[in-house]
KOLZA-541881 format. One record per residue: residue in one letter; z negated, x negated, y of N, C-alpha, C in turn. Coordinates in pm, whole numbers, plus 50000, padded with zeros to 5 digits. Each point is the difference from the previous one (the first is absolute). Layout:
residues N
+------+-------+-------+-------+-------+-------+-------+-------+-------+-------+
: rest :  n.pz :  n.px :  n.py : ca.pz : ca.px : ca.py :  c.pz :  c.px :  c.py :
+------+-------+-------+-------+-------+-------+-------+-------+-------+-------+
:    A :     Z :     X :     Y :     Z :     X :     Y :     Z :     X :     Y :
...
+------+-------+-------+-------+-------+-------+-------+-------+-------+-------+
***
This chain:
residues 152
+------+-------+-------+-------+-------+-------+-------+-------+-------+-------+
: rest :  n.pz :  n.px :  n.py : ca.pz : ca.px : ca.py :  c.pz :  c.px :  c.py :
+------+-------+-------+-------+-------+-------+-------+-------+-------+-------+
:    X : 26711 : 93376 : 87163 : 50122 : 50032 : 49930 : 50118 : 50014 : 50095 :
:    X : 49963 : 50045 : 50070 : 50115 : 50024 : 50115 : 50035 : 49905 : 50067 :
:    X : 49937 : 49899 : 50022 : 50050 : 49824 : 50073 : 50042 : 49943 : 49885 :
:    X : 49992 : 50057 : 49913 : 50077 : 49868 : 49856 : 50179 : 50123 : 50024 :
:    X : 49962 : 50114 : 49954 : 50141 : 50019 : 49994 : 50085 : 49980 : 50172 :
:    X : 49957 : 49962 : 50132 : 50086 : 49987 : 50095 : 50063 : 49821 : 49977 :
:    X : 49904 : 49918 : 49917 : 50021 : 49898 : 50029 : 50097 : 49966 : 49827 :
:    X : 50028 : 50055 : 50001 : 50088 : 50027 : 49864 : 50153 : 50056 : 50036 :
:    X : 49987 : 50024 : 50115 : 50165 : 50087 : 50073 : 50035 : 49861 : 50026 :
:    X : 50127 : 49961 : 49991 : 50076 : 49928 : 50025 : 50078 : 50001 : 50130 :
:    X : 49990 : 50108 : 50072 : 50099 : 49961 : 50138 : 49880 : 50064 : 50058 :
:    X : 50037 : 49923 : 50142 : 49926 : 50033 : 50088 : 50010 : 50176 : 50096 :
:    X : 50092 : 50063 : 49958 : 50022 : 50100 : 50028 : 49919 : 50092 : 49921 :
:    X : 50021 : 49941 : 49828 : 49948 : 50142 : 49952 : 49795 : 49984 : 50009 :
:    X : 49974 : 49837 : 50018 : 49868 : 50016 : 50071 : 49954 : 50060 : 50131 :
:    X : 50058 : 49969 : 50085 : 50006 : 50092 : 50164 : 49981 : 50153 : 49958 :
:    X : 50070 : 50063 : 49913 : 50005 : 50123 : 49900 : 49865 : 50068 : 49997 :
:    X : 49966 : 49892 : 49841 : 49881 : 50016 : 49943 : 49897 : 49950 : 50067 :
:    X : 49969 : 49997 : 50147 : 49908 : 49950 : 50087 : 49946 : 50135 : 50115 :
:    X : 50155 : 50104 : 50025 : 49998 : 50066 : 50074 : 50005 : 49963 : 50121 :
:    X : 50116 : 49925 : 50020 : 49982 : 49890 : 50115 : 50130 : 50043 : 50065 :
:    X : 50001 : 50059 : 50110 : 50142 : 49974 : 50094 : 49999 : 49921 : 50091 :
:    X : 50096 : 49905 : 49994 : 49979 : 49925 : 50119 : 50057 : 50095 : 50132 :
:    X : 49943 : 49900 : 50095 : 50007 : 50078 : 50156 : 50165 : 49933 : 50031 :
:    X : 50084 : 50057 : 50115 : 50117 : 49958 : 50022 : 49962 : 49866 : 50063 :
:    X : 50084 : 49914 : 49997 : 50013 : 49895 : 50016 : 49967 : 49980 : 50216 :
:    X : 49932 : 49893 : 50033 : 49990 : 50014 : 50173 : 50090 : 49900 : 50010 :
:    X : 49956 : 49976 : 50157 : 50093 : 49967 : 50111 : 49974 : 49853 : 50012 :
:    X : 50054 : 49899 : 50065 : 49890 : 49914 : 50083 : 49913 : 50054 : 50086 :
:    X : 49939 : 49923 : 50067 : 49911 : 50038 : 50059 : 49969 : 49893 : 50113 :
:    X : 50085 : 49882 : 50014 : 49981 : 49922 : 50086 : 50207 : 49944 : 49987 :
:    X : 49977 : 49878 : 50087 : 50123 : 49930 : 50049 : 50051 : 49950 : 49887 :
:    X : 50050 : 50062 : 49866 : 50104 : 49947 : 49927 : 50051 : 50142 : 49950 :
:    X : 50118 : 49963 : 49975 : 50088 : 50118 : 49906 : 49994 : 50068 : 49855 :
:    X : 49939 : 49924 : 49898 : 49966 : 50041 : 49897 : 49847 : 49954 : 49914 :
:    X : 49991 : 50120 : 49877 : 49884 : 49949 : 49968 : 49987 : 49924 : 49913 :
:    X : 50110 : 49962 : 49929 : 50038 : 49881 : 49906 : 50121 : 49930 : 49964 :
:    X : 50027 : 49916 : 49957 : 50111 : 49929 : 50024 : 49994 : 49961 : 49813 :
:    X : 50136 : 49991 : 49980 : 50033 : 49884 : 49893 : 50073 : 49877 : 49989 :
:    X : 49934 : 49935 : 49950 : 50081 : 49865 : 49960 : 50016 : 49947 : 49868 :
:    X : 50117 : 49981 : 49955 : 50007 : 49996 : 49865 : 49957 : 50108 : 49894 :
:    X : 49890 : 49996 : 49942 : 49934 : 50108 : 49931 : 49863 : 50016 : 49967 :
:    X : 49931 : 49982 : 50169 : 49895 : 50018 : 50013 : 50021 : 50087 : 50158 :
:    X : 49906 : 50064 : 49979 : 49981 : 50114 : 50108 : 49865 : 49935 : 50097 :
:    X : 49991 : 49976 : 50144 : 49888 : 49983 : 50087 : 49987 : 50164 : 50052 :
:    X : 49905 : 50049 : 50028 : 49987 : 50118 : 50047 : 49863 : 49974 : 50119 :
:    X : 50058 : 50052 : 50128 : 49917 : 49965 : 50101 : 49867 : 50151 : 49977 :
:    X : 49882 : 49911 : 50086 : 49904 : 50063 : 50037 : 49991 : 50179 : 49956 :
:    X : 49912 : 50061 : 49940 : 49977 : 50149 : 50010 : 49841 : 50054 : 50002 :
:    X : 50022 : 50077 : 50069 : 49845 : 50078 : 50042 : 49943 : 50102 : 49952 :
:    X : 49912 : 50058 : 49976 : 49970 : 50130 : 49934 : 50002 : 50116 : 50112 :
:    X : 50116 : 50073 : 49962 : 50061 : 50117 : 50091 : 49928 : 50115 : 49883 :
:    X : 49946 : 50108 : 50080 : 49981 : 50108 : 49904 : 50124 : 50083 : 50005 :
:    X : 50007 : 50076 : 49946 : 50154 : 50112 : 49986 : 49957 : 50077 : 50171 :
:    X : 49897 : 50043 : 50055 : 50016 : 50031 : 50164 : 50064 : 49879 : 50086 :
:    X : 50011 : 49859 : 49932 : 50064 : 49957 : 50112 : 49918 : 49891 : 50058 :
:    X : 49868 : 50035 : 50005 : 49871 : 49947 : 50051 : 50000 : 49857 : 49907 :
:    X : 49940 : 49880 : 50107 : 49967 : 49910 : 49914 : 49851 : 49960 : 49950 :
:    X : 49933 : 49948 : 49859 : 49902 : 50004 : 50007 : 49950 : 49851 : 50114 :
:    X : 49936 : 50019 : 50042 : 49926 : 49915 : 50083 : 49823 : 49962 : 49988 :
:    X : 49968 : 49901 : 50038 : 49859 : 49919 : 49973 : 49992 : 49932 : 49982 :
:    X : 49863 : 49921 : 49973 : 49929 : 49830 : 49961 : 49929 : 50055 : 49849 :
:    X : 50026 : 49929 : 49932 : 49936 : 50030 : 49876 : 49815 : 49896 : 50018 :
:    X : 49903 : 50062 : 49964 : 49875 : 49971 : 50023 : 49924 : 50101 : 50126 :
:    X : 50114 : 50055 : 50052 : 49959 : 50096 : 50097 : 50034 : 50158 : 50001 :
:    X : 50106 : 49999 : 50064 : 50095 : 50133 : 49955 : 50037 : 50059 : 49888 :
:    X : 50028 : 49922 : 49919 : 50039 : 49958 : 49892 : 49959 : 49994 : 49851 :
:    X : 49955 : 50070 : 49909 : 49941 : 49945 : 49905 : 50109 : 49974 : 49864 :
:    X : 49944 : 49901 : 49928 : 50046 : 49898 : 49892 : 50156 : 50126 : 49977 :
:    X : 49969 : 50092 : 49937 : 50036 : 50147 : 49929 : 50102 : 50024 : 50103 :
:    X : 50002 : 50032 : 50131 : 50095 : 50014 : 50083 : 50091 : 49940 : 50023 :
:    X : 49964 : 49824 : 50013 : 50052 : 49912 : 49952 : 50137 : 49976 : 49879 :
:    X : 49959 : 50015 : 49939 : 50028 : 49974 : 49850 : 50128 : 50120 : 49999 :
:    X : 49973 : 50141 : 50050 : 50071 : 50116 : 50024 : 50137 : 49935 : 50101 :
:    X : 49943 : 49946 : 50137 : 50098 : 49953 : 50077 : 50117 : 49908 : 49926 :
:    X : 49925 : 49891 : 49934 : 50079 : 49916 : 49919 : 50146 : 50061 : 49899 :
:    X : 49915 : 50099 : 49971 : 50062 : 50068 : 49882 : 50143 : 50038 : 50068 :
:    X : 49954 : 50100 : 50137 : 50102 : 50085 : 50009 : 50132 : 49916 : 50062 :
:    X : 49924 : 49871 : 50104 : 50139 : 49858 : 50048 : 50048 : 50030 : 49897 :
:    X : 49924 : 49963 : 49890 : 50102 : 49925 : 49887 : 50130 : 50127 : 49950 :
:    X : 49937 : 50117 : 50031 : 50091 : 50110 : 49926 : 50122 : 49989 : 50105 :
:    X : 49971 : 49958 : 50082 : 50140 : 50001 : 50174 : 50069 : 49874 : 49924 :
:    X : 49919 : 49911 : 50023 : 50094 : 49884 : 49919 : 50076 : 50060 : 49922 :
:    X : 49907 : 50053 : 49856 : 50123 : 50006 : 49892 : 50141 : 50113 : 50048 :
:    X : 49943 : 50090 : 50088 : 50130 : 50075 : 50022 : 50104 : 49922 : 50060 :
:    X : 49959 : 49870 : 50100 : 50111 : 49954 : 50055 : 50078 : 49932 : 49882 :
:    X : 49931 : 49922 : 49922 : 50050 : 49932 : 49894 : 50087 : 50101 : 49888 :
:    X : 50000 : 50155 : 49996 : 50072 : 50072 : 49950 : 50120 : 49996 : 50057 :
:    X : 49975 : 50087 : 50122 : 50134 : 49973 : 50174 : 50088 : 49925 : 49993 :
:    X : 49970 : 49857 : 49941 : 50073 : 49881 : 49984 : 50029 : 49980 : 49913 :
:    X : 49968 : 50021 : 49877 : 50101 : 49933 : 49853 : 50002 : 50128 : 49895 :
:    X : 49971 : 50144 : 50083 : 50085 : 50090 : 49928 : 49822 : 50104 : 49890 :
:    X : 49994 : 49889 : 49939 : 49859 : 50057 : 49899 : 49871 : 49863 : 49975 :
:    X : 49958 : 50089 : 49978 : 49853 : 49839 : 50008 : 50034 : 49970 : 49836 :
:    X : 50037 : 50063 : 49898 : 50024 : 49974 : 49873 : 50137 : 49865 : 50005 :
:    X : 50037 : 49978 : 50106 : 50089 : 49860 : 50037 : 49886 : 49873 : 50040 :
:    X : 49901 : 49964 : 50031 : 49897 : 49971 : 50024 : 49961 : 49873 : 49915 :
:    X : 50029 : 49851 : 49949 : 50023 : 49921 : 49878 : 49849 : 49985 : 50012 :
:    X : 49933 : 49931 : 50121 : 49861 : 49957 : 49989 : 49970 : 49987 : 50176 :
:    X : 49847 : 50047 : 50002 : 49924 : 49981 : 50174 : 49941 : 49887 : 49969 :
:    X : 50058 : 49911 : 50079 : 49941 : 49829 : 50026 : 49859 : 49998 : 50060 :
:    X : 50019 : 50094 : 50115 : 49848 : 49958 : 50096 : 49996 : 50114 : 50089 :
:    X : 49904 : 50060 : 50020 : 49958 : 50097 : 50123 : 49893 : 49893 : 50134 :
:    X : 50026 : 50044 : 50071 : 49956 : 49979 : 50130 : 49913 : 50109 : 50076 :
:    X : 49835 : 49997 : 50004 : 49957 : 50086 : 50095 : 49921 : 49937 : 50136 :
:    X : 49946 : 50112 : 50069 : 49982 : 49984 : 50130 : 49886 : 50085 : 50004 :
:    X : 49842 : 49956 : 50035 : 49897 : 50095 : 49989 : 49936 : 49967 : 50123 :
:    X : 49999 : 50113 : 50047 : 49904 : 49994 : 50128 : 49875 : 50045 : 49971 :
:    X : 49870 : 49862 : 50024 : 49884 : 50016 : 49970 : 49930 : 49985 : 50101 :
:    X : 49855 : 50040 : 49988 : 49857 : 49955 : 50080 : 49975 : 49842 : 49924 :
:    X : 49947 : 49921 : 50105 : 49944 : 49926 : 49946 : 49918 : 49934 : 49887 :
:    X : 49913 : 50126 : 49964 : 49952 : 50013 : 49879 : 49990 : 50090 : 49905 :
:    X : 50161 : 49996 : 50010 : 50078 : 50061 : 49837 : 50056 : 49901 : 49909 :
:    X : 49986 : 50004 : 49865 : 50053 : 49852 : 49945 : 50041 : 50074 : 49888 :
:    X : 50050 : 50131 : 49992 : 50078 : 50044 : 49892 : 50162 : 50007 : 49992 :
:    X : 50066 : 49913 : 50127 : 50115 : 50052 : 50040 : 50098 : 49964 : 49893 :
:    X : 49951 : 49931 : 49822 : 50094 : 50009 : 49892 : 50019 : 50148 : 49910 :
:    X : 49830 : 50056 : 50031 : 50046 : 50117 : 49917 : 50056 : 50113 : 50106 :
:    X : 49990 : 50007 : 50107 : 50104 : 50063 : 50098 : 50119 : 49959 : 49939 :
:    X : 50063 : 49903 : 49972 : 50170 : 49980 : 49972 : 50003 : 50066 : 49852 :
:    X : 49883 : 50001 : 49924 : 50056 : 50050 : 49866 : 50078 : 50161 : 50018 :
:    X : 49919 : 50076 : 50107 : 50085 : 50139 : 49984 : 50191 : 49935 : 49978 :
:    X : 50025 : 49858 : 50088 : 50136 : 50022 : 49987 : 50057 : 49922 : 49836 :
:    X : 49911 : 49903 : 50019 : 50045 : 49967 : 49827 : 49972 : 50091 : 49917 :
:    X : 49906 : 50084 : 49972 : 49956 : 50122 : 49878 : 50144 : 50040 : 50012 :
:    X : 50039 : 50096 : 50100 : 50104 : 50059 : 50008 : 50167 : 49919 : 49936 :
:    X : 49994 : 49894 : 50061 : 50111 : 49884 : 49889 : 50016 : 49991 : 49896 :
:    X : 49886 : 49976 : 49957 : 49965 : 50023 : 49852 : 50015 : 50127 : 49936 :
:    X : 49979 : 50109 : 50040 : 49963 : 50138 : 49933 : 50161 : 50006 : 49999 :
:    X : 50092 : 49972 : 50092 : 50138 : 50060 : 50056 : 50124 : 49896 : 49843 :
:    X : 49957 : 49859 : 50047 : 50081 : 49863 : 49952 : 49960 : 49997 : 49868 :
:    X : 49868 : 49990 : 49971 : 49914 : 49969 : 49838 : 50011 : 49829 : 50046 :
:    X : 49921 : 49949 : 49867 : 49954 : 49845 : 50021 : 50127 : 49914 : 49997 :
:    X : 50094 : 50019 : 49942 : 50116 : 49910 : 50001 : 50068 : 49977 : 50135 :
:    X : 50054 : 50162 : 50058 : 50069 : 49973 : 50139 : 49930 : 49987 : 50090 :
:    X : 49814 : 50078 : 49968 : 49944 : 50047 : 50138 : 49855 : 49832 : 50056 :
:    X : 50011 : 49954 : 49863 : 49894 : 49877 : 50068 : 50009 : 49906 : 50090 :
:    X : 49966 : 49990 : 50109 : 50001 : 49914 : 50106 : 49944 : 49873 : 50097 :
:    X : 50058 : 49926 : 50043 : 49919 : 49958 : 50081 : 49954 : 50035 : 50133 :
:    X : 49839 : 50001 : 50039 : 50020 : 50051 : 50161 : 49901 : 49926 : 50086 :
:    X : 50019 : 50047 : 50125 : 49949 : 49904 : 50083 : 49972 : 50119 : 50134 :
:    X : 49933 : 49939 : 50035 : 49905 : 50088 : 50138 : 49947 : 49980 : 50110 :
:    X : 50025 : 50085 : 50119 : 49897 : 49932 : 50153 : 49913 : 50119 : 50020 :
:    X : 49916 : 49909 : 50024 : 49892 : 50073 : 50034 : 49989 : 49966 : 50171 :
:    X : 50060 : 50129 : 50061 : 49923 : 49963 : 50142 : 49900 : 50097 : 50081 :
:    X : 49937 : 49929 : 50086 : 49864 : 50055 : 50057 : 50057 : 50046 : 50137 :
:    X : 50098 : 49932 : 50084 : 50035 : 50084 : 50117 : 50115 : 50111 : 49996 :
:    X : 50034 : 50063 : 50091 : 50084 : 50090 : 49983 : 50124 : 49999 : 49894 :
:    X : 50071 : 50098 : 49962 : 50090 : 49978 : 49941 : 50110 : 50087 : 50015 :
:    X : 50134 : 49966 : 50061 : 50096 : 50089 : 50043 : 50018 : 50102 : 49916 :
:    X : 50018 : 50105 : 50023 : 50027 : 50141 : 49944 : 49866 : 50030 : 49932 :
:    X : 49928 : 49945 : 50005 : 49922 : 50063 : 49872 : 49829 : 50004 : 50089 :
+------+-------+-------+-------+-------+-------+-------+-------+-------+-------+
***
C-alpha cells in the first residue's frame, strides 16, 4: 500500500517526502575538472559520483569479495542519492526534472562475480521510486572492472 500511494505523488519532491529521504548536500569534484555537470540545451550531463556516507568516508571494495550483492546495491543507492542532490544544486528542484535518458555505472568486481546488473539496480530502484515510470525509466549501461579503480 505504501509503494502504490508514493508512486501516485506527482512531483518528485513530495516523493523524496513520502520516502523519508534527505538528500545529502551536494559534493565537490574530485579530480581535474571544475564542475559536476554541465548543460546544454535542455539536457543535463552530470559527471561521475561515489557513495560518500554522511562521515565523509567512502564506501570502498570488490563486490564477490569485500563486498556482498546487498552492500552493493546499498552503495549504488546512496551515488545515486549524491547524484540526485547535484541535479537539485543545479536546476533549483528535481520536480523540474522532464525525463532520465540513461544512467551510467561503474562496478568493481572479482572475477567471479556476474551480478554487476543487480548491483546498478540499487541506483535505478531509487529513479524510479523518486521519477515514477514516465520521468524515471531509463536506459543504462555499465563497466564492469576487475583491476583497480580510482577512488573507490
Amino acid at each position: 500500500m505504501i509503494r502504490r500511494t508514493i508512486l501516485s505523488l506527482s512531483k518528485a519532491s513530495d516523493r523524496l517526502a513520502s520516502l523519508n529521504i534527505t538528500l545529502p548536500p551536494p559534493g565537490l569534484p574530485k579530480a581535474n575538472y571544475n564542475m559536476s555537470c554541465i548543460t546544454t540545451s535542455n539536457t543535463l550531463y552530470i559527471s561521475g559520483h561515489l557513495p560518500i556516507l554522511p562521515s565523509g568516508s567512502l564506501i570502498t571494495g570488490r563486490l564477490g569479495s569485500t563486498v556482498t550483492l546487498t552492500e552493493g546495491q546499498s552503495a549504488s543507492r546512496l551515488a545515486c542519492l549524491h547524484l540526485l542532490s547535484t541535479i537539485r544544486s543545479r536546476i533549483g528542484t528535481l520536480d523540474n526534472v522532464v525525463k532520465v535518458n540513461k544512467i551510467f555505472g561503474i562496478v568493481s568486481s572479482d572475477d567471479d562475480f556476474y551480478e554487476q546488473h543487480l548491483v546498478l539496480n540499487g541506483a535505478s530502484d531509487l529513479i524510479m521510486e523518486v521519477f515514477g515510470k514516465e520521468k524515471g525509466y531509463h536506459a543504462r549501461s555499465g563497466e564492469v572492472l576487475r583491476a583497480s579503480v580510482p577512488l573507490v
